[in-house]
C-alpha positions in Angstrom: 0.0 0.0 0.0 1.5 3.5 -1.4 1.9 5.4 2.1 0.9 9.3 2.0 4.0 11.2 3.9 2.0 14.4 4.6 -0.2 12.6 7.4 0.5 10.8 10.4 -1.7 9.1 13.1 -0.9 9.7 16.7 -1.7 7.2 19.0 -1.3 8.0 23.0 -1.3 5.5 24.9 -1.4 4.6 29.1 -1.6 1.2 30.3 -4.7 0.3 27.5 -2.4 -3.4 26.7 -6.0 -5.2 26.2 -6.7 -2.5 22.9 -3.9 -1.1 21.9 -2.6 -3.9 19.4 -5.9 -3.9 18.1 -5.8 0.0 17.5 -2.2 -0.5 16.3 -3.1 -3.0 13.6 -6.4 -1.0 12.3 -4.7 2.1 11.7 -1.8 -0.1 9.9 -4.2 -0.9 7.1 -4.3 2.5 6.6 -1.8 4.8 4.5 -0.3 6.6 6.7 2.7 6.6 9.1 1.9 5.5 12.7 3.3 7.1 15.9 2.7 5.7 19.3 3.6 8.1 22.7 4.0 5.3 25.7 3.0 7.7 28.1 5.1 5.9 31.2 2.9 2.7 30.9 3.6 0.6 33.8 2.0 -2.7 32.0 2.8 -4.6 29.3 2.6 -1.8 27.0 6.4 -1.6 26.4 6.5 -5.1 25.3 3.3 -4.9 22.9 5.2 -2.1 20.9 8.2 -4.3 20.5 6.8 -6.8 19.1 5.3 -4.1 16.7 7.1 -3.2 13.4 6.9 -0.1 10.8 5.7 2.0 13.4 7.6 5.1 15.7 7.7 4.9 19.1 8.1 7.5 21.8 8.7 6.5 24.9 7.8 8.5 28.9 9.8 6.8 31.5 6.8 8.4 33.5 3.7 9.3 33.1 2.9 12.8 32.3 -0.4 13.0 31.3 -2.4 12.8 28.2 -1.6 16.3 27.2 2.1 15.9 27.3 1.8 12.9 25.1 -0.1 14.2 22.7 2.2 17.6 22.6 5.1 15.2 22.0 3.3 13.3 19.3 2.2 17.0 17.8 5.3 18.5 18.0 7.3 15.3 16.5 5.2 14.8 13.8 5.6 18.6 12.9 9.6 18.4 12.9 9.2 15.4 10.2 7.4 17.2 7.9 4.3 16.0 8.7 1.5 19.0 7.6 -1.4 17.0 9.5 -2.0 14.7 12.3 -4.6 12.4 13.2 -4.9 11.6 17.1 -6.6 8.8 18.1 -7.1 7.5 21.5 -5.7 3.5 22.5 -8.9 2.6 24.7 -10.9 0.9 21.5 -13.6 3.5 21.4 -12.9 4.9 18.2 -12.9 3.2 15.1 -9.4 3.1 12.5 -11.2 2.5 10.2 -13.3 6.4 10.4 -9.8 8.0 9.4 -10.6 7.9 6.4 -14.0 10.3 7.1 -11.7 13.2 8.5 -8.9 13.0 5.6 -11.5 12.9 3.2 -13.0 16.2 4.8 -9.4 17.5 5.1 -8.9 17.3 1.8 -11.4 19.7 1.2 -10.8 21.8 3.8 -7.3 21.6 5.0 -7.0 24.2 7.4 -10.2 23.0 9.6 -9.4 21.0 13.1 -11.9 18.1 12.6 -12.8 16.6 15.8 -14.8 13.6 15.6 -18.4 13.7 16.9 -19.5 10.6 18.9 -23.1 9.4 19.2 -23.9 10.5 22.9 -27.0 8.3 22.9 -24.8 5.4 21.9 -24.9 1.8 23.7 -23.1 2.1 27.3 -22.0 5.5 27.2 -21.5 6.5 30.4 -24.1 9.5 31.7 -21.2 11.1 33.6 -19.5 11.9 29.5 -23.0 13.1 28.4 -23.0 15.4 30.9 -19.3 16.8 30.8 -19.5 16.8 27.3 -22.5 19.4 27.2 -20.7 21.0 29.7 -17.5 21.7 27.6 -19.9 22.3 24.5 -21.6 25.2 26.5 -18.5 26.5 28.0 -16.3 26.5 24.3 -19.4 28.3 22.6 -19.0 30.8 25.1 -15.4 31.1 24.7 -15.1 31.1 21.0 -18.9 32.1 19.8 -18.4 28.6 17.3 -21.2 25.9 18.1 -20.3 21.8 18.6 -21.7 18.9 19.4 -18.8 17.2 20.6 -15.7 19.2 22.0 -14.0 16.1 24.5 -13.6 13.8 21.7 -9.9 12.9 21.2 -10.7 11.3 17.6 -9.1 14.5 15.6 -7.5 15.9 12.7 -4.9 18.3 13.7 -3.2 21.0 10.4 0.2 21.4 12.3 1.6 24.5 10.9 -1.4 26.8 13.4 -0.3 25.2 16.4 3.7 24.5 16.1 4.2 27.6 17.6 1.5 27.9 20.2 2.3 27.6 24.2 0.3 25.9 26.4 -0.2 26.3 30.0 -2.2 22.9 30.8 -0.9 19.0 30.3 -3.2 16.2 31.2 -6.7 15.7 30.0 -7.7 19.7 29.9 -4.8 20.3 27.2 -7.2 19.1 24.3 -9.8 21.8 25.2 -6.7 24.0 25.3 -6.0 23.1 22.0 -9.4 23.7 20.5 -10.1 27.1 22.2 -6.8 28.2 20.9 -7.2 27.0 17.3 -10.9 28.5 17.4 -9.4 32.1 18.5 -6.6 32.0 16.0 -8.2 30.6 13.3 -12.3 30.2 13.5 -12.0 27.4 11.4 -12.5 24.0 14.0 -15.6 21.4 12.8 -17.5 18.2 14.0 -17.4 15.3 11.5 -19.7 12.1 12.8 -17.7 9.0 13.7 -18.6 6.1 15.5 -17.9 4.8 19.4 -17.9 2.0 21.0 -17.9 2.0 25.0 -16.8 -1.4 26.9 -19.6 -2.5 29.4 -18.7 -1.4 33.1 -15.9 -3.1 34.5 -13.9 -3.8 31.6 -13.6 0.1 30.2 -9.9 1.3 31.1 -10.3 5.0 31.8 -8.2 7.6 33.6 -9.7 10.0 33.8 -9.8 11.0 37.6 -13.3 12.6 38.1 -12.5 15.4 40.9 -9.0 16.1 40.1 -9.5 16.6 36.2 -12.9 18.5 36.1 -11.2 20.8 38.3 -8.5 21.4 36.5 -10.9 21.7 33.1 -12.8 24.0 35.8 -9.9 26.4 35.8 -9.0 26.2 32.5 -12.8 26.8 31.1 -13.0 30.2 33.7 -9.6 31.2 32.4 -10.6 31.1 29.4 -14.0 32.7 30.0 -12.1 35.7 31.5 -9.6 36.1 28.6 -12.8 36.1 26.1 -14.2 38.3 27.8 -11.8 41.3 28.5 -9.7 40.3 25.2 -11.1 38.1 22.8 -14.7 39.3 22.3 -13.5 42.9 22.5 -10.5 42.5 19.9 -13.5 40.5 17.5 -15.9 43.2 17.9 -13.4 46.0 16.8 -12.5 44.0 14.2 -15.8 43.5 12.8 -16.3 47.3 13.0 -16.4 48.5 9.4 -18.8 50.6 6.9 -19.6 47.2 5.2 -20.2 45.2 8.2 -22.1 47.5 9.8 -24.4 47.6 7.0 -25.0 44.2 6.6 -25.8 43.3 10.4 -28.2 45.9 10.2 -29.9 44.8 7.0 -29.9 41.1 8.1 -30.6 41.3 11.4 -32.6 44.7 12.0 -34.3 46.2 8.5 -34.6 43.3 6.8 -35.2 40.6 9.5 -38.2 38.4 9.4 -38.8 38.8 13.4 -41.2 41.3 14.8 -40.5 44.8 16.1 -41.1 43.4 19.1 -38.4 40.7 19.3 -35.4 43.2 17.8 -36.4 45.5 20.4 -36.3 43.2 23.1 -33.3 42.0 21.8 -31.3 45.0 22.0 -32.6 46.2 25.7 -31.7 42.8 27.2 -28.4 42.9 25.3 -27.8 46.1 26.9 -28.6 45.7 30.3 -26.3 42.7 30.6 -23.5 44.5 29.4 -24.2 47.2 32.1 -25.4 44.5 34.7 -23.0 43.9 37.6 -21.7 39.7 37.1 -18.5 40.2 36.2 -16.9 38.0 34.0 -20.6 36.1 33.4 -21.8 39.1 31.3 -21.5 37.5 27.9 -22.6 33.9 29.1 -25.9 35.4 30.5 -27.0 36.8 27.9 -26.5 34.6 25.5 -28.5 32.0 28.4 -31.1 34.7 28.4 -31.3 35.3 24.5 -32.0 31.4 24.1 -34.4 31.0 27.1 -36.6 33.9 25.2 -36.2 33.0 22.0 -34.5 36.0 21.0 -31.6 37.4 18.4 -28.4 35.8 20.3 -26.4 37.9 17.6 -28.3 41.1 18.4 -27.9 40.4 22.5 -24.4 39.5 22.1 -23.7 42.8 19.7 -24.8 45.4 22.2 -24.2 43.7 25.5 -20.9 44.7 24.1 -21.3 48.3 25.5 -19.4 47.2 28.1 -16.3 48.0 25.8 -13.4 50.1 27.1 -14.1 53.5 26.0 -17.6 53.0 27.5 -16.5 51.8 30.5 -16.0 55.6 32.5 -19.8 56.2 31.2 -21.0 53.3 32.5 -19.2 53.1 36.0 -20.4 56.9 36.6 -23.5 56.4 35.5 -23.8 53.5 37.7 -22.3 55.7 40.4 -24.5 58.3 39.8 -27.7 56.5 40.3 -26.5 54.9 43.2 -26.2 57.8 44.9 -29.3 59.2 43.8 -31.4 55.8 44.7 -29.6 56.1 48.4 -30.4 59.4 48.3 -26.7 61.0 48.3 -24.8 63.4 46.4 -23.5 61.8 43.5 -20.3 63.5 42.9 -19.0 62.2 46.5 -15.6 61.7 46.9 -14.2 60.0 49.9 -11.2 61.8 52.0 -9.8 58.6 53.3 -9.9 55.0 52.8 -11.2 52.2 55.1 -13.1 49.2 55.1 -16.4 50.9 55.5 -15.8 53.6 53.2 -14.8 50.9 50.2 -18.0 48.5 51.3 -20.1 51.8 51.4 -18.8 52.6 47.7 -19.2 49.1 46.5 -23.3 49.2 48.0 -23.7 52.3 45.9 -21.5 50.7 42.8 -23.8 47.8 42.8 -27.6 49.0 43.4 -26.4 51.9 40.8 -25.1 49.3 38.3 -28.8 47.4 38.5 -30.8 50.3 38.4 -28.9 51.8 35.7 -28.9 48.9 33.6 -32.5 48.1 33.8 -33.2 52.2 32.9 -30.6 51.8 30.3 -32.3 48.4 28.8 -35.9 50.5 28.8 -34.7 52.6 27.5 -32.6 51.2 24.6 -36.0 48.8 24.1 -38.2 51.6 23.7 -36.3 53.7 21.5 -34.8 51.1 19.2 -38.8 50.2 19.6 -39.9 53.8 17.9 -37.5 53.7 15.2 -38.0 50.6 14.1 -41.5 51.3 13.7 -40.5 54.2 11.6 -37.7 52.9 9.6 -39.2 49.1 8.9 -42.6 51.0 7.6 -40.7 52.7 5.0 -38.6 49.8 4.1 -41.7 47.8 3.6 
């Protein structure tokens, strides 16, 4: 069989003896250069690999962690020339044979990070996936504004050249969604391609993944993440979307031109504005786009101008917020304290926060009913 040198197939592996020959030998029916990371395995891993031929082989003489393997695998396929890199895990879930599926999509699209999308619904797949797997799904949409059905899977397609010079900060299970967050922000273009799975019964699955220890870590990573897509991220996106052209075609599509009601667009635009005034820091962008999809409304429109909370905004929002503190505690409103002390900053925080709720409900009523009248206006005339 002709091999193709510009693909290789990663496989990490960690004490998975009872699959990993089986893995080994599917993927060698396949075109394309094998390389297996022994990630410290303390079983009879070592000796399974031996006895394997035509294949490269690096070796932990401890285990670092899923992430570092698959770094190494990464990182070593890239150095040989490699320009993509199929990862698949050693636990028998995924299917060899379903390479083919995310080549042939590569081909198409070469620079897309396929990650294979399992069946959540399948036979014996454990509850506790389903539900970390909507969880990650929520959290990456979030982050990155891109929508998937599956972002745990480790069945992927990597294009090496985006990521040979990226840093990571994370090196067990959470470095995957650290890879896919990253490849979303630099490049937008990461995709689901169906694949199937196939889950062991209870008792003979081999899994490591440590429930408390990794979530929490994933935990971190995902409000890390949340926090940089907030304050850097969404911003930089936003300016960069900022042109004449743009402009008018969000407004056409989504405002003169849209098929929903007045109603709707001005709803839309008050509750996307009092979020961004709203005081949940950090959960700003997240709660909207929970509230536009619990009402039914515009998530682009909610998302666009619970934006206002953008940096040359920010002095008119925190005095207005200020401001109506003051008023609603019935104080003067251009109070400025003459020394600092505990009660002083939890007195300035109580005004800060009643202010900021008051003055992003008026703010939303007001951005409703005015958006509310001119739409009336303008969308008569259009029609």
């Amino acid at each position: 069989m002709e091999r193709r040198g510009n693909i290789s197939v990663i496989i990490p592996t960690f004490n998975n003896e009872g699959t990993l020959a089986d893995i080994i030998s599917g993927c060698k029916e396949l075109p394309y250069d094998i390389i297996v990371v022994n990630d410290g395995s303390t079983d009879s891993t070592s000796d399974i690999l031996r006895g394997i031929t035509d294949i490269t082989v690096i070796s932990f003489d401890v285990n670092k962690g899923k992430g570092a393997a698959l770094i190494a695998g990464l990182r070593y396929a890239a150095g040989k020339g490699y320009t993509h890199a199929v990862t698949i895990d050693s636990d028998g879930q995924h299917m060899p044979e379903d390479i083919h599926l995310m080549i042939d999509a590569s081909t198409k699209e070469p620079d897309v990070l396929w990650v294979g999308s399992r069946d959540l619904s399948a036979s014996n797949m454990p509850g506790k996936n389903t539900f970390a797997n909507r969880f990650s799904n929520f959290w990456f949409r979030i982050q990155t504004g891109i929508k998937m059905e599956d972002t745990q899977s480790g069945f992927r397609l990597y294009p090496l050249r985006p990521i040979q010079n990226m840093k990571f900060i994370s090196g067990r299970y959470e470095l995957e969604l650290e890879l896919l967050v990253r490849y979303a922000w630099k490049t937008r273009c990461v995709r689901n391609i169906p694949v199937r799975v196939l889950y062991m019964p209870e008792g003979e699955r081999v899994s490591h993944f440590r429930p408390f220890r990794d979530f929490f870590r994933i935990s971190l990573l995902n409000t890390l993440f949340s926090l940089i897509a907030l304050l850097v991220y969404w911003p930089y996106r936003f300016f960069k979307w900022f042109s004449r052209e743009n402009i008018k075609t969000f407004i056409r599509e989504n405002i003169t031109h849209s098929k929903e009601s007045n109603l709707r667009i001005a709803t839309a635009i008050g509750t996307g504005l009092f979020f961004g005034i709203v005081p949940v820091w950090g959960y700003q962008m997240a709660l909207s786009i929970v509230a536009a999809h619990f009402f039914k409304l515009n998530k682009v429109l909610v998302l666009v101008f619970a934006n206002i909370s953008i940096p040359p905004m920010i002095p008119f929002i925190l005095y207005g917020s200020f401001a109506t503190g003051a008023y609603v505690m019935g104080m003067p409103p251009t109070t400025i304290p003459d020394h600092l002390s505990l009660s002083v900053i939890g007195e300035g925080l109580s005004i800060y926060i009643i202010g900021a709720v008051v003055f992003a409900i008026l703010v939303g009523l007001a951005g409703f009913l005015i958006s509310f009248t001119v739409l009336t206006i303008i969308r008569r005339r259009v029609r």
